[in-house]
C-alpha positions in Angstrom: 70.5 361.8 83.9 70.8 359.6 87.1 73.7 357.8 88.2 73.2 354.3 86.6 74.9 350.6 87.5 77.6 349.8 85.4 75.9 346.1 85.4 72.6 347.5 84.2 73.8 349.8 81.6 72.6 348.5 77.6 76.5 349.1 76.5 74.3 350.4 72.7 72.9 353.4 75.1 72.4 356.7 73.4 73.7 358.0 76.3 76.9 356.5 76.0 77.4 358.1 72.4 78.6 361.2 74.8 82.1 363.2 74.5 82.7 362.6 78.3 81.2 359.2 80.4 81.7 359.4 83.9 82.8 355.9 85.6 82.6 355.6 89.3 82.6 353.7 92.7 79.0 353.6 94.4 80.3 355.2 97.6 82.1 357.9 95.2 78.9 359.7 93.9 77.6 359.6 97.7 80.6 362.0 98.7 81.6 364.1 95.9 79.7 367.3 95.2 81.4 367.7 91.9 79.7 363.9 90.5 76.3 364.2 92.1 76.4 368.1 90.4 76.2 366.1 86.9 72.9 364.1 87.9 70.1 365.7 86.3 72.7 366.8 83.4 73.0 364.9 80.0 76.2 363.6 81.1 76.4 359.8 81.8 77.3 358.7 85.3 78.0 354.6 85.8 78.6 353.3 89.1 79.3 350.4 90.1 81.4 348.6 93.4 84.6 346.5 92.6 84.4 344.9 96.1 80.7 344.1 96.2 79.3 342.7 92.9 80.7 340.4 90.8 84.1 341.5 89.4 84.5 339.3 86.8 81.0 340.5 85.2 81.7 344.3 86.1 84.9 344.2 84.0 82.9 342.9 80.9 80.8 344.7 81.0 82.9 348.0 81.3 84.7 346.7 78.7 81.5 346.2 76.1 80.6 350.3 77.0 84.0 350.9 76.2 84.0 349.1 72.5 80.7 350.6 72.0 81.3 354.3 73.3 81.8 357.2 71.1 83.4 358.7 73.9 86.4 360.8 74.1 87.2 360.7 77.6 86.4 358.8 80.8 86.6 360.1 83.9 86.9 357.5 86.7 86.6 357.8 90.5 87.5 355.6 93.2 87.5 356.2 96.7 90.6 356.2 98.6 90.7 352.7 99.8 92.7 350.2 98.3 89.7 347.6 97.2 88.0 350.4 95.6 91.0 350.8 92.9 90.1 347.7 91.2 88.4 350.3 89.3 90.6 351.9 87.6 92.4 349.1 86.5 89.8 347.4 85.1 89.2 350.3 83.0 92.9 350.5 81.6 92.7 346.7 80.7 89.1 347.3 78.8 91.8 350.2 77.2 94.2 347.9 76.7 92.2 345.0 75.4 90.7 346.8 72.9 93.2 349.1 71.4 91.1 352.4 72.2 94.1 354.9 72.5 92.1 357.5 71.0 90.1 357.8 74.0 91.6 359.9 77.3 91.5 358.3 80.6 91.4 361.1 84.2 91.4 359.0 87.2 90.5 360.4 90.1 90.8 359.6 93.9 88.0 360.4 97.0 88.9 361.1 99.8 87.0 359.9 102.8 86.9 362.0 105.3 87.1 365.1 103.1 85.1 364.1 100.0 87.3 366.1 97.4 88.8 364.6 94.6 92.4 364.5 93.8 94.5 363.0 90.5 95.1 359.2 90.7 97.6 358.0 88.8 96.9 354.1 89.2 100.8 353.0 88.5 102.1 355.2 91.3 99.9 355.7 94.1 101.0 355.8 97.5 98.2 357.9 98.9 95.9 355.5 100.5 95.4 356.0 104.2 92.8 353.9 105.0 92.4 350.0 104.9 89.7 347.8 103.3 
């Protein structure tokens, strides 16, 4: 499977009915071996950019693949700059919003110049270094 936009994902996908979704900045699937590894795989990869399409309509509609996921656990990824980590908040209010405590949330961080991934933990990060 391809990465796929957030905004054009059907939130009633098969694909979605998945153990594991992967939920992810554009530029974050263009510098991380580890996401682009799962292209090809059965495992869902949604991308989408918090900065550059409508954020209202991104968060709904994170939210509807949320309610209608059988999924255990997201994985999110952001890139290290701070506009990017719109994501992961949107995906702990979709959390929130519904009442889906059953499901696990990893966030994860990009770095830029480096590409590797590192925990995020949205409530305490200090670890940007580079400006929107």
């Amino acid at each position: 499977m391809w990465p796929v936009k957030i905004l054009l994902v059907h939130p009633y996908a098969e694909y979605l009915k998945k153990d594991v979704i992967y939920l992810s900045a554009d530029c974050g699937v263009l510098l991380n071996k580890g996401l682009r590894e799962k292209f090809g795989q059965s495992i869902p990869v949604l991308i989408g950019c918090p900065l550059l399409e409508n954020p209202d309509k991104l968060f709904m509609k994170i939210k509807m693949i949320i309610e209608n996921t059988s999924a255990k656990t997201l994985n999110v990824y952001s890139m290290e700059v701070p506009c990017c980590h719109v994501i992961h908040m949107m995906v702990e209010k979709a959390l929130t919003d519904l009442g889906k405590e059953d499901i696990e949330i990893k966030n994860y961080i990009i770095r830029v110049d480096t590409g590797a991934e590192e925990p995020y933990d949205p409530r305490n990060f200090r670890g940007s270094r580079i400006k929107c």
